[in-house]
Every structure is written in C-alpha cells, then in structure tokens.
C-alpha positions in Angstrom: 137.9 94.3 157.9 136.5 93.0 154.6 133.6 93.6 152.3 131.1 90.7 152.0 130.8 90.3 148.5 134.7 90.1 148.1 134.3 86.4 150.9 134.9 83.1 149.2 131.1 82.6 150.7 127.8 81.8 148.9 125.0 84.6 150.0 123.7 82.1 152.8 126.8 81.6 154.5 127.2 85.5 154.0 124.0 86.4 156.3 125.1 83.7 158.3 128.0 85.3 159.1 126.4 88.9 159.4 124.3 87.0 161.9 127.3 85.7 164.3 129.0 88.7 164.0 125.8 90.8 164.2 124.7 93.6 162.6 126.9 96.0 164.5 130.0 94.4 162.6 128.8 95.1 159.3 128.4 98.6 157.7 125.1 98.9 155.5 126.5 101.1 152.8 129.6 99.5 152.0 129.1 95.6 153.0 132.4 95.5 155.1 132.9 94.0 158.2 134.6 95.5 160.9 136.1 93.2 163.9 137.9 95.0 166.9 139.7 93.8 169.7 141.4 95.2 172.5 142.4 92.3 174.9 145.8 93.1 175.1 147.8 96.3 175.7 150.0 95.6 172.3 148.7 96.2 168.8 150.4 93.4 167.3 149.0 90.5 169.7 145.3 91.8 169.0 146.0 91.8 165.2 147.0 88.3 165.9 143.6 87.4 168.2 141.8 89.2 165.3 143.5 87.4 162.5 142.7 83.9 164.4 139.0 84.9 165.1 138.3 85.8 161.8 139.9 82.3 160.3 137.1 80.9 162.9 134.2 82.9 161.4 134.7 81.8 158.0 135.0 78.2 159.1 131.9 78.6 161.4 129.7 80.5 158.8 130.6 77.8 155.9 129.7 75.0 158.0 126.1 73.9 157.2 123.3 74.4 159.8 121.6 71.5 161.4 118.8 72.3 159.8 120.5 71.9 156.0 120.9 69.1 154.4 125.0 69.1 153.0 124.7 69.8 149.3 125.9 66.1 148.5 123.6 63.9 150.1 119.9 63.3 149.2 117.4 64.5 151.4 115.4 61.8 153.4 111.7 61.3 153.0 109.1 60.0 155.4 110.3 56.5 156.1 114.2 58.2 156.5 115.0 56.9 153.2 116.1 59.0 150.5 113.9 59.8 147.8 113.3 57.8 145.4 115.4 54.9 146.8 114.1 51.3 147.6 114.6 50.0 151.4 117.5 47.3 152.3 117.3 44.1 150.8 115.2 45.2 148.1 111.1 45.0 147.5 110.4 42.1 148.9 107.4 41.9 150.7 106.7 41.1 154.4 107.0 37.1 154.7 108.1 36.2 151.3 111.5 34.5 151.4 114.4 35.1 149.3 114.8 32.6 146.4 111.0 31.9 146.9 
C-alpha cells in the first residue's frame, strides 16, 4: 500500500494510475492504494508478485499516453511540422532551383 501524494508521480500520472488500478484500489479518505494478491498459498511469494506488479504500475502510469505529446518535443502543426519551424531544404519555392 501507499498514499498517492507520497508517489514520485505528477497529478496526471497519479489518476492515471487510480485508473489502471481502479477505483476499488484506492481509499477516498486517505489517498492510499491498496494491492492484494493471493496466487499462492505462501505469504512471502505473493509479497514478491505484489512487490513486482507495483514496480510495473509505476512504470506503466509514468509512461505518456498516445494521445500526449512527451514533454520534450514540440507539438506538430497541420502540415506535421512543428510549430513555428520551416520545411526541409528551407523556403524555397516550388520550381525555383538552388543557387538560382
């Protein structure tokens, strides 16, 4: 178990999380999650499972979704450029030759 504001996590990633682990996991009042697991007979070997699967969780819920842009790059416009930047080869127009 941890509490979600104590996670190396920035607030997105957090809900993120809340939402792979759903809402079950996650006690309202206090912010912790809660993880069980009972696949094997010994307490020890699910501590382990439960140790590996939350290492997973944190790696899934800081990866960026598909559908946001990683912090470092630009964003791409229209013409899948980023903003701002010329296209390859410069501003030349159509037809007009280098050196011309």
């Amino acid at each position: 178990a941890a509490r979600l504001e104590a996670l190396p996590l920035t607030q997105q990633q957090k809900e993120r999380l809340v939402d792979i682990v759903g809402p079950e996991c996650v006690d309202e009042n206090t912010g912790v999650v809660a993880l069980e697991a009972d696949m094997f007979p010994d307490r020890n070997h699910n501590a382990a499972i439960l140790g590996d699967m939350w290492e997973k969780l944190l790696r899934e819920a800081a990866q960026p979704t598909p559908a946001d842009p990683p912090e470092d790059e630009p964003e791409l416009g229209a013409e899948g450029r980023a903003e701002g930047s010329r296209p390859a080869g410069g501003a030349r127009r159509r037809g007009a030759q280098a050196g011309a």
